[in-house]
TORVO-878777 format. One record per residue: x, y, z of N, C-alpha, C in turn. Coordinates in steps of 0.2 Angstrom, whole numbers, padded with zeros to 4 digits, always signed. Example, Ala and Ser with C-alpha at 12.3 -4.5 7.8 and 13.67 -1.06 7.14 Angstrom:
BEGIN
+0066-0028+0039+0062-0022+0039+0066-0016+0039
+0064-0011+0035+0068-0005+0036+0064+0000+0039
END
This chain:
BEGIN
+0004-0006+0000+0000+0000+0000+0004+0006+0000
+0004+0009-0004+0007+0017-0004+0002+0023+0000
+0007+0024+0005+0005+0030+0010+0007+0037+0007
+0006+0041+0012+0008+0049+0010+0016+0049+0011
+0020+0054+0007+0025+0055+0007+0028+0057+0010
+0034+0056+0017+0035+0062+0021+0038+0068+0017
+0039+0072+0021+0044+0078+0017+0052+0075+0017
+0054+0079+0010+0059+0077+0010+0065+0078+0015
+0071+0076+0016+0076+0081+0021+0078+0086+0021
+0077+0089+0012+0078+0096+0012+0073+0100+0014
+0073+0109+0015+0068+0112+0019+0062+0112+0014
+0058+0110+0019+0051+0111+0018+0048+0119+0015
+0043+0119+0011+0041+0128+0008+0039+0131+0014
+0040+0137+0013+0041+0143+0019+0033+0144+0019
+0031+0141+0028+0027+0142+0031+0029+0147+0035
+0023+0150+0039+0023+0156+0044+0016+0151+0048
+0021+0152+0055+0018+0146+0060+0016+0153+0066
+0012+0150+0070+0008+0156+0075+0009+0149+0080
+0014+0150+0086+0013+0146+0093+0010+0146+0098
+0003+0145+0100+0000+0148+0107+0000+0145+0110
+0006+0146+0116+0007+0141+0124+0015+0140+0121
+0018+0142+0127+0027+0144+0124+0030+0138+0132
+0025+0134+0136+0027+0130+0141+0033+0126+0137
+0033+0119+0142+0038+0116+0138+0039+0113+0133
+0032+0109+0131+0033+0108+0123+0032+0113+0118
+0030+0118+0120+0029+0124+0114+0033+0126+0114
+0040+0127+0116+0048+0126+0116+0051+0122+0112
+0049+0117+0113+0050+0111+0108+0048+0111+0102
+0041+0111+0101+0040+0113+0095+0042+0120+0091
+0042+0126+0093+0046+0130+0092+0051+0130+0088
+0055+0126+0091+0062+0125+0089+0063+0121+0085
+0059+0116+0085+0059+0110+0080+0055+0112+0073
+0051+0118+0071+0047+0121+0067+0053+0126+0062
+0058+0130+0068+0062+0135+0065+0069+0131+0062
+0068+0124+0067+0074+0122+0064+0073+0118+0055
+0065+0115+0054+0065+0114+0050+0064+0117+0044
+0065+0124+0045+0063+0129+0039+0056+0132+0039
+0052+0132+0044+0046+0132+0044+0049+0141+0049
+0044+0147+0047+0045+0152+0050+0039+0154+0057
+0042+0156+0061+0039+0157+0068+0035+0164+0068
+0030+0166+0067+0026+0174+0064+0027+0176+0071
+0027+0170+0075+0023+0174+0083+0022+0169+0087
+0023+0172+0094+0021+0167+0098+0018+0171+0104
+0010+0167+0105+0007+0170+0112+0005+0166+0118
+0009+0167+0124+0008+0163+0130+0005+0170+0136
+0000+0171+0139-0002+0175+0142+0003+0174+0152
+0006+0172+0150+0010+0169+0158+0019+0173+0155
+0020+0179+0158+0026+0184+0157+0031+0182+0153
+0033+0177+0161+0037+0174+0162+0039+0171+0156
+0038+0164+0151+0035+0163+0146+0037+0167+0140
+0033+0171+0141+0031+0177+0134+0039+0179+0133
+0043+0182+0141+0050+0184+0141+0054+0178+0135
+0054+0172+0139+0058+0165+0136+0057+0165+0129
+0052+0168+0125+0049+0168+0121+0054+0172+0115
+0053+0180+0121+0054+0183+0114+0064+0186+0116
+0067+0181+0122+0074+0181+0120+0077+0175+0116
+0072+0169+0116+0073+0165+0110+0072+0167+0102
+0071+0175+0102+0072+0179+0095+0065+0179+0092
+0059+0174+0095+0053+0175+0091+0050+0181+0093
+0043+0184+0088+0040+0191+0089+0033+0187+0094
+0032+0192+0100+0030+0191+0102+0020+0194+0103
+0015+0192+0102+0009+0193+0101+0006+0198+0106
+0002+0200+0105+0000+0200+0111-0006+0201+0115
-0011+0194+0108-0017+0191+0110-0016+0185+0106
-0020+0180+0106-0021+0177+0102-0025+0179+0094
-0027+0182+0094-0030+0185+0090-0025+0188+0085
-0022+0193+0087-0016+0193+0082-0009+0189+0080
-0009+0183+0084-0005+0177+0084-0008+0176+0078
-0015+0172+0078-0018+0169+0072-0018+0174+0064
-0019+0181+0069-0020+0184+0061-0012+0185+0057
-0008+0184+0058-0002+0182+0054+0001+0178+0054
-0003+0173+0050+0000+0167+0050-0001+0163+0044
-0001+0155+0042-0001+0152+0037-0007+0146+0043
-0003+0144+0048-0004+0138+0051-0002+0141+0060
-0006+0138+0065-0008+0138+0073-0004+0132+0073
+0001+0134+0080+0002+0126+0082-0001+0127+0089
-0005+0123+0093-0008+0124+0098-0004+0120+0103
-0002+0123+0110+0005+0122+0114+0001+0122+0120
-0006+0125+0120-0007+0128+0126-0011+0121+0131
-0012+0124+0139-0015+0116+0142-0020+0114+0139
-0020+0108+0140-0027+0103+0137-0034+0106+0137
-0035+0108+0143-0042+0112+0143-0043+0119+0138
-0038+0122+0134-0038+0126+0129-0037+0123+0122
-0038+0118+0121-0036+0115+0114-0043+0116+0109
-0047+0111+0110-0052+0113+0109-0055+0121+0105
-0055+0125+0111-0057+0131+0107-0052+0133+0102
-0046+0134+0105-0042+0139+0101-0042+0133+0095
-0042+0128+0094-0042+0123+0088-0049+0127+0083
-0054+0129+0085-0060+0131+0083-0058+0136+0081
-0055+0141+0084-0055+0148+0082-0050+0150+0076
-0044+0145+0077-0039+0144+0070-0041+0141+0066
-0046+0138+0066-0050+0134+0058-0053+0139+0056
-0058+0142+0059-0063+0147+0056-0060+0152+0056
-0054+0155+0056-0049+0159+0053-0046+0159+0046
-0046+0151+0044-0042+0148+0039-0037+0147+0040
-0035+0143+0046-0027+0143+0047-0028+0135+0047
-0022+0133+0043-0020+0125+0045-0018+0123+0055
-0019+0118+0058-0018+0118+0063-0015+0112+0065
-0009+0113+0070-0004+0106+0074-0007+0108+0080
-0008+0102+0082-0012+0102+0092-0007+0097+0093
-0005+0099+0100-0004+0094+0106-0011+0091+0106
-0006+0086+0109-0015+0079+0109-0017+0083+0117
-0023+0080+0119-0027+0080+0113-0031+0086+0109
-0033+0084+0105-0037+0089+0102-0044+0092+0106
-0047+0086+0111-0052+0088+0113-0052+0086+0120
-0057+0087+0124-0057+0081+0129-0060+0076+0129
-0066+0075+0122-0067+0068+0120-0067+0068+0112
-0069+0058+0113-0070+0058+0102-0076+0063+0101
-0079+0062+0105-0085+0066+0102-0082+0074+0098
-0083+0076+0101-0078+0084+0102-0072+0084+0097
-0069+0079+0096-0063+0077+0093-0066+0075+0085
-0071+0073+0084-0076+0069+0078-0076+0080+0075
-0081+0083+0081-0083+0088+0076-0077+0091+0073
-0072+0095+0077-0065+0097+0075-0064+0095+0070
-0064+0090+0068-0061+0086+0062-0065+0087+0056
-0072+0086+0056-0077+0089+0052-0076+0096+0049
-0075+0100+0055-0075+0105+0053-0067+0107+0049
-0062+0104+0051-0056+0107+0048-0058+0102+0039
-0062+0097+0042-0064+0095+0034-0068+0098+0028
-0071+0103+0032-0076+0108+0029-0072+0116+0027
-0068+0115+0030-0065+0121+0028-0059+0121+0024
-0058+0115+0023-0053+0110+0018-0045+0115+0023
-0045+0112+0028-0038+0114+0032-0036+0107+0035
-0029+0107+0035-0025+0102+0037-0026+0102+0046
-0029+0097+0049-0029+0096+0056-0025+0091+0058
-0016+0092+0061-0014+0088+0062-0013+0086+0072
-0011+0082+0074-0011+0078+0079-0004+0079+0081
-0001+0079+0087+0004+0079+0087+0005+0072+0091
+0005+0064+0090+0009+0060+0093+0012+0059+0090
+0020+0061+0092+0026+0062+0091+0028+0056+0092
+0026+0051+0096+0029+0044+0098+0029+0039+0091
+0022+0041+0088+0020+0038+0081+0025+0039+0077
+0030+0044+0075+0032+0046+0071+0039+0044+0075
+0042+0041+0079+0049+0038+0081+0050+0034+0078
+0058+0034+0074+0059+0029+0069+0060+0023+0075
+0063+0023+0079+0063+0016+0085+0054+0013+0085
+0050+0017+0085+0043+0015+0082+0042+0011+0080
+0044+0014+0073+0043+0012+0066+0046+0005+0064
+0054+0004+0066+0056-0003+0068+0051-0005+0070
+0050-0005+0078+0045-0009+0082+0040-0012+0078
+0037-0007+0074+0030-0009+0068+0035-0015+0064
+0038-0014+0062+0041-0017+0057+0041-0025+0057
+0045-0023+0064+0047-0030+0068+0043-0032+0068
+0037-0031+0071+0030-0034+0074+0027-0037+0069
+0025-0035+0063+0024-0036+0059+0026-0042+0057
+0033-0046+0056+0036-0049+0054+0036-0056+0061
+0034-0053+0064+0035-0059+0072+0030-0064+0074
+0026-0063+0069+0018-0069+0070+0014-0066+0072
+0009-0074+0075+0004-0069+0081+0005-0065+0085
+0001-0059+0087+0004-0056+0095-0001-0061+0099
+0001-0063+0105-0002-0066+0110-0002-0059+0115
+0001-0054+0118+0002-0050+0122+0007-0045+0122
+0004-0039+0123+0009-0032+0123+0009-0030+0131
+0015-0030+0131+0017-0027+0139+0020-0018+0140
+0017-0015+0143+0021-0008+0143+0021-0003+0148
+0024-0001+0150+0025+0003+0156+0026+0010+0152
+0022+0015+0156+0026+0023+0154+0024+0025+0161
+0031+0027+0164+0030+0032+0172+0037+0035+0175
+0036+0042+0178+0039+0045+0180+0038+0049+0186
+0042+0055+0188+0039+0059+0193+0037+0065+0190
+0032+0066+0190+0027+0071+0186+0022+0077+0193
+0024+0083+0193+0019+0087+0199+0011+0085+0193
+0006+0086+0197+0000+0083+0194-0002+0088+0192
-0007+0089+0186-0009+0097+0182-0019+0097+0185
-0020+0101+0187-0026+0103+0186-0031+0101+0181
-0026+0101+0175-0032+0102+0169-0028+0094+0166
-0026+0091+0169-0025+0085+0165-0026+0080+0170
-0026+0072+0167-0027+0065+0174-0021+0061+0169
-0018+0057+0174-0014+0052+0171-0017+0047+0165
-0020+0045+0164-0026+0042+0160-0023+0048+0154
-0026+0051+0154-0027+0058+0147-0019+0060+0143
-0016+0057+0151-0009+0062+0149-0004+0057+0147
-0003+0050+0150+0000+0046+0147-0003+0041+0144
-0009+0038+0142-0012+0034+0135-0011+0035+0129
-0011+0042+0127-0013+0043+0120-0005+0040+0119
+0000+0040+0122+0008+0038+0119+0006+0030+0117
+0004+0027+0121+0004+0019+0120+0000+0019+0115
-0008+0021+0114-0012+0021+0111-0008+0020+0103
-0006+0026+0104-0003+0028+0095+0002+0022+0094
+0007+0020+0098+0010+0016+0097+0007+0011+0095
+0004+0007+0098+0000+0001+0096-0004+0004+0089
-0007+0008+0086-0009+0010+0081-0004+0010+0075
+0002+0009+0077+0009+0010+0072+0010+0003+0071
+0008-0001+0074+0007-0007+0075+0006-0011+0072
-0002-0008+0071-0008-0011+0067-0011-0016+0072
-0011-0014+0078-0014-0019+0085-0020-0012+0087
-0027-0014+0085-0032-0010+0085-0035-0010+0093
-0036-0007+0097-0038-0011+0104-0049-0009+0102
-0050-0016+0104-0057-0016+0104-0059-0014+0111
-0056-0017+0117-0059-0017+0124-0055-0016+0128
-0058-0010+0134-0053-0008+0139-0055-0008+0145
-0051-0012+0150-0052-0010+0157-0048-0005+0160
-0050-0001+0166-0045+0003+0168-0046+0004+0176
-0039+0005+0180-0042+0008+0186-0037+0012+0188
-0039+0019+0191-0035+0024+0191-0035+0027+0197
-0030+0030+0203-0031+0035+0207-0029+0043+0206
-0025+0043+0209-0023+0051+0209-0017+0052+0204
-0015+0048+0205-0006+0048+0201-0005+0042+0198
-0008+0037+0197-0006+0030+0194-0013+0025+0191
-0009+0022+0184-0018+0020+0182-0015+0012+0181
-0019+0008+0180-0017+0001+0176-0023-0001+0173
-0023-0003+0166-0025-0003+0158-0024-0010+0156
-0028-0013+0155-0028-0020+0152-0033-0019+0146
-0031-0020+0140-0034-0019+0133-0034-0028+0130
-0040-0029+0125-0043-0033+0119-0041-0030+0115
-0037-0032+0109-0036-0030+0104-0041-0034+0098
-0041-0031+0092-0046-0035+0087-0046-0041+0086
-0037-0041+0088-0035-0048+0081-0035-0055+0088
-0037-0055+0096-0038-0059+0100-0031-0058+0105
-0026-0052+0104-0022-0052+0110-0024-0047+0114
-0020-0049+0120-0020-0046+0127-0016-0040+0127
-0016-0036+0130-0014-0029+0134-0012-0027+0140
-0006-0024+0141-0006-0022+0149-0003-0016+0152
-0005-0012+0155-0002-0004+0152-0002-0002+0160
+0004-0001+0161+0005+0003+0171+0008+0011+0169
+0005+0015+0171+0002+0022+0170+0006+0024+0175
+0012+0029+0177+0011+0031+0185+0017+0040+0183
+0014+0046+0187+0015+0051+0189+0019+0052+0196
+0019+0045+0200+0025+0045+0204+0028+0041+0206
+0030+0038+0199+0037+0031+0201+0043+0037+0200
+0049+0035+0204+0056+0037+0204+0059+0035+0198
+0055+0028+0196+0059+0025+0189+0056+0028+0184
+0060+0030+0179+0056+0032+0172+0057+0027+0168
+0052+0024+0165+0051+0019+0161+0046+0021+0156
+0050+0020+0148+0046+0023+0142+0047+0016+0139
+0043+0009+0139+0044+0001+0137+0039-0001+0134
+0038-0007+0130+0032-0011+0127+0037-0017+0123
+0033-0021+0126+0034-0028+0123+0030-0033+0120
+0031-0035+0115+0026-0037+0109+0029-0044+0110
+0022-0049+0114+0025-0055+0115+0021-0058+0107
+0025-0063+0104+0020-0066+0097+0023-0073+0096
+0021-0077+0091+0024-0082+0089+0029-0084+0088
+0032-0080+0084+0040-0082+0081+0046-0077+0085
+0042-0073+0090+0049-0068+0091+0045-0064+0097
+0050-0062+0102+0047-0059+0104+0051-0050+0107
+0049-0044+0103+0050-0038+0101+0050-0035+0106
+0056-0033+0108+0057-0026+0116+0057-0017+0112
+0051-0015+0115+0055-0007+0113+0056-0002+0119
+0063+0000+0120+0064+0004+0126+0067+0012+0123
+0063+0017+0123+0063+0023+0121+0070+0025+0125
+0072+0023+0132+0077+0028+0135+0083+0024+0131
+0083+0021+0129+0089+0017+0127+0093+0019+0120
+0096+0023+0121+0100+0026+0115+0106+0022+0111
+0106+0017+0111+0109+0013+0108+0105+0009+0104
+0101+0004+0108+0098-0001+0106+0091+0001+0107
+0086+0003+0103+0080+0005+0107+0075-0001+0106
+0076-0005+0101+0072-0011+0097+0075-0018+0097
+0076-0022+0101+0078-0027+0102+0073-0033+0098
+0075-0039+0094+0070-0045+0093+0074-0052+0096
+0070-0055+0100+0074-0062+0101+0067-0066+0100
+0072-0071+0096+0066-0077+0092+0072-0083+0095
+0067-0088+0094+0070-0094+0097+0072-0098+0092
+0078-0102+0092+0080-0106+0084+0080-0114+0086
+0081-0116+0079+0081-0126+0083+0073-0130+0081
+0075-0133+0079+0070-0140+0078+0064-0137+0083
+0058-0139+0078+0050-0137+0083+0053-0142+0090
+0053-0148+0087+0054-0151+0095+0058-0152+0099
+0065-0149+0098+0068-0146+0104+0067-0139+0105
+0060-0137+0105+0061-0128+0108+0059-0126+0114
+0056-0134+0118+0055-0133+0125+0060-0135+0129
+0063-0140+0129+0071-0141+0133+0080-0138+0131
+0079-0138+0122+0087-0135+0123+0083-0131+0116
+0081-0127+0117+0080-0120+0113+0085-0116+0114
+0090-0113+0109+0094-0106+0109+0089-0101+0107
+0091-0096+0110+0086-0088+0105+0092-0085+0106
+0090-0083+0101+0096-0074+0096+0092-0068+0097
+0096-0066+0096+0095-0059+0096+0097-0055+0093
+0094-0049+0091+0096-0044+0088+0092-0037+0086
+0097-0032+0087+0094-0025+0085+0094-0022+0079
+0087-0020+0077+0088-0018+0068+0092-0010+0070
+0093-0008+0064+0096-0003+0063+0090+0005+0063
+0090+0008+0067+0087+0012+0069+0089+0020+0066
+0086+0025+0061+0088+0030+0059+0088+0036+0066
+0095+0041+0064+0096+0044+0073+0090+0053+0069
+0085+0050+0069+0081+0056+0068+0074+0056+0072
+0074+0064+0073+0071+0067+0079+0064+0067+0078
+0059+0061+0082+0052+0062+0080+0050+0067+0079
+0049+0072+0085+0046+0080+0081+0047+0082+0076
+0054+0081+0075+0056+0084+0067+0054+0079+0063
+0052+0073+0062+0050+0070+0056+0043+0071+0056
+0038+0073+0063+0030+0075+0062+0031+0081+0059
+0035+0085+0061+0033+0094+0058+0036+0094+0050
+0039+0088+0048+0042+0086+0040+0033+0086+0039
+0031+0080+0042+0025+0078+0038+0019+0083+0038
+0017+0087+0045+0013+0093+0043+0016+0097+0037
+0020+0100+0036+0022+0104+0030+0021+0101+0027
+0023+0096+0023+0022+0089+0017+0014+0091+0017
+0010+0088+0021+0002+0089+0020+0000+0095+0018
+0002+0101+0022+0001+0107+0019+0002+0109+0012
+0008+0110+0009+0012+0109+0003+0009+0107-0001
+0004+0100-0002+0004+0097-0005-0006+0098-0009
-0006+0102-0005-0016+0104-0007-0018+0100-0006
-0024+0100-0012-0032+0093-0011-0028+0087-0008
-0022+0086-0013-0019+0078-0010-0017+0079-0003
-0015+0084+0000-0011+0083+0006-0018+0084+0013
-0025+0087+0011-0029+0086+0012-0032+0078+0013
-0031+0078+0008-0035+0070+0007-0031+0064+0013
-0023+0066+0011-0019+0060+0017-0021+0062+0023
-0021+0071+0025-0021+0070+0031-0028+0066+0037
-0034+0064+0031-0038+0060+0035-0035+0054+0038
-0031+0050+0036-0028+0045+0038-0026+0048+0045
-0021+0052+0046-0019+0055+0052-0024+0058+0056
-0030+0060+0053-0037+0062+0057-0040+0054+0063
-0040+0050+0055-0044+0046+0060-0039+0039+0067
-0032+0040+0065-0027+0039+0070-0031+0041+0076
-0030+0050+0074-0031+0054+0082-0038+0053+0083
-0042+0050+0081-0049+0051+0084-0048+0044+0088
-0046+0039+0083-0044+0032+0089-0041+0032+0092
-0037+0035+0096-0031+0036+0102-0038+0039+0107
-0039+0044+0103-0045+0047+0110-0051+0044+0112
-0053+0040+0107-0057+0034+0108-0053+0031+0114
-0048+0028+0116-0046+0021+0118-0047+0026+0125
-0043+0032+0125-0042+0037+0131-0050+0038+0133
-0056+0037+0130-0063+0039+0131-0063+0032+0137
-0063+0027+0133-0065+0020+0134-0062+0019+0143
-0054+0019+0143-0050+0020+0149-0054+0024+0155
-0055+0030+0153-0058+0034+0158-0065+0031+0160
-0069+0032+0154-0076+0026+0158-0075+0021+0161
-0070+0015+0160-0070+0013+0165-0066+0015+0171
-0063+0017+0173-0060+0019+0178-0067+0023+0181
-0069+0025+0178-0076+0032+0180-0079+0025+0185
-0082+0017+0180-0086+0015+0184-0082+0008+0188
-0077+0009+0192-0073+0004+0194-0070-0002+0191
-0068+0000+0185-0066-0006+0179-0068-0012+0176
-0075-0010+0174-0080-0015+0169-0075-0013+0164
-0078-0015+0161-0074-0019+0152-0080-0014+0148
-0074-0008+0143-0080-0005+0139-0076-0004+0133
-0080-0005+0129-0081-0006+0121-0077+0000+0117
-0072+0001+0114-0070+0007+0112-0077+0009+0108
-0078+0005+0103-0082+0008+0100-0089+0010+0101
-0090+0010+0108-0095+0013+0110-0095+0022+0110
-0087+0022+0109-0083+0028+0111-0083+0031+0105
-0085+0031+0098-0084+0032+0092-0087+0029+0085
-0087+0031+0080-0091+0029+0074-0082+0028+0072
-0081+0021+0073-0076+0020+0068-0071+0021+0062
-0069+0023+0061-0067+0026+0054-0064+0020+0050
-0062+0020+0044-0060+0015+0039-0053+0012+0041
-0052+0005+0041-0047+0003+0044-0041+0005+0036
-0044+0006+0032-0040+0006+0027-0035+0013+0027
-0040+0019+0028-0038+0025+0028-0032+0025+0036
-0033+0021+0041-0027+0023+0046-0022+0020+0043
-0025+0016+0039-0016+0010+0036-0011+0013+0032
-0015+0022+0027-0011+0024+0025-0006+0028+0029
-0008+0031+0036-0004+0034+0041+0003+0031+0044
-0001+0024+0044+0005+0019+0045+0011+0020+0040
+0008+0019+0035+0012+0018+0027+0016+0024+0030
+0014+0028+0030+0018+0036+0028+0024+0035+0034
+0022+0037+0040+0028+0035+0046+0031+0030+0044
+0030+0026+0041+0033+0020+0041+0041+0022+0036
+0040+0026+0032+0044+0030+0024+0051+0030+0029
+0052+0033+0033+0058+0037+0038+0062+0030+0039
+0061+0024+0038+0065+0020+0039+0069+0018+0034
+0076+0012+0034+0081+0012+0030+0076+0006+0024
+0077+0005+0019+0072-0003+0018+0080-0008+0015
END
């Protein structure tokens, strides 16, 4: 299947990008926007402090929202969660192309119209799961793909995190896994959750008959960015903090009937390209802007990615809301065509060696 194109290595055509929220990843992207040739119009964070960091990083600074969006090409939205939403709304009916931190909304529902509407306004509504777009990822899909059945995915994401007001652990750390397993092609149908204040644990059904297991925490000491893709023929480690090896596959060798008493397994790590996810996502926003109707057209694949991450993130929360009954993502969503998210695969997938 042939996906969208990313962009090329060389610079992408001169956008003029509007940053609202200059925290910590509006820094990131920021910088990862001006590094890729795209131009900075302005940047508006209502917090001084901020606005200062802002405008001794050389960018011009706004000084509403409203004139952030009025010189621009494209909004990239930076600001907390509980603002996404509108200001996503108010840069569509502007005519602006739009990059959001996830989420787009506080649910699919919410998330469904947003997306309608950047569809109606023929503007590119991109997502930012950056984790989707990590070539060690992209391996990982790759691997996976090649390693049989899954029977079971194992994965941990936790740190020490002060807690936000406007976010829950559920919201803040699923959509990474979420996307992940969507890079996958491991669709989750079913979700249990149970969550307190700083830590959740997540056990998912996926389409194809495997299991899930996902420990969520804001106050472990240990940082752990993992997922282990238990299958047939092999079984696939991806460890994000590992700068060497991020992708590890061990498969077991030897006669079927010695593989329960004198089994060897090998091992090995594919070759992983040293390129910066934000920088290969803010490749492909530009690539989709650049490209018109067509770039239009692929960014629905990437639409309905993020409407299923927030689906899975709905699904989670309702359970935990009702003490961990088992609830149906698609309760959570009008499901979009499994075909159109294959092409989003496709395209993240490009970034690797073949």
């Amino acid at each position: 299947m042939t996906g969208p194109a990313l962009l090329p290595l060389g610079a992408p055509p001169l956008l003029n990008v509007a940053v609202l929220g200059y925290g910590y990843w509006g820094v990131n992207v920021a910088r990862a926007m001006r590094e890729g040739g795209l131009r900075i119009s302005g940047v508006y964070d209502p917090d001084g402090d901020r606005a200062a960091r802002a405008m001794v990083a050389g960018h011009h600074y706004a000084s509403t929202v409203e004139a952030a969006i009025r010189e621009c090409d494209a909004v990239a939205v930076c600001a907390p969660p509980d603002e996404h939403a509108d200001l996503v709304a108010s840069a569509i009916d502007a005519g602006k192309h739009v990059w959001v931190e996830k989420p787009i909304a506080p649910n699919a529902d919410a998330t469904a119209e947003l997306l309608a509407r950047a569809r109606a306004a023929k503007r590119v509504l991109f997502v930012d799961h950056t984790f989707a777009f990590a070539p060690a990822v992209q391996a990982l899909a790759r691997e996976v793909r090649g390693a049989g059945m899954v029977r079971h995915v194992e994965a941990a994401r936790t740190h020490l995190c002060a807690p936000r007001a406007s976010a829950d652990v559920i919201g803040d750390l699923l959509p990474h896994d979420a996307s992940i397993w969507i890079a996958c092609e491991l669709r989750v149908k079913r979700v249990r959750a149970v969550q307190d204040y700083l830590d959740a644990r997540v056990s998912v059904e996926f389409d194809q008959g495997a299991t899930g297991s996902l420990y969520l925490s804001w106050s472990s000491a240990l940082k752990l960015r993992r997922t282990t893709v238990y299958a047939s023929k092999a079984t696939v480690l991806y460890d994000h903090l590992d700068p060497r090896e991020p992708v590890r596959v061990y498969a077991v060798t030897g006669a079927e009937a010695e593989r329960a008493a004198f089994a060897q397994v090998e091992s090995r790590s594919p070759v992983v390209p040293a390129l910066e996810p934000l920088a290969v996502a803010v490749r492909t926003f530009a690539r989709l802007i650049a490209d018109g109707d067509a770039g239009l057209a692929e960014s629905e694949a990437f639409a309905d990615d993020a409407l299923r991450v927030q689906a899975v993130v709905d699904a989670a929360r309702e359970s935990a809301r009702c003490g961990g009954r088992d609830v149906e993502v698609a309760e959570c969503f009008d499901e979009p065509p499994v075909a159109a998210s294959d092409h989003a695969t496709a395209a993240r997938a490009e970034v690797l060696p073949t």
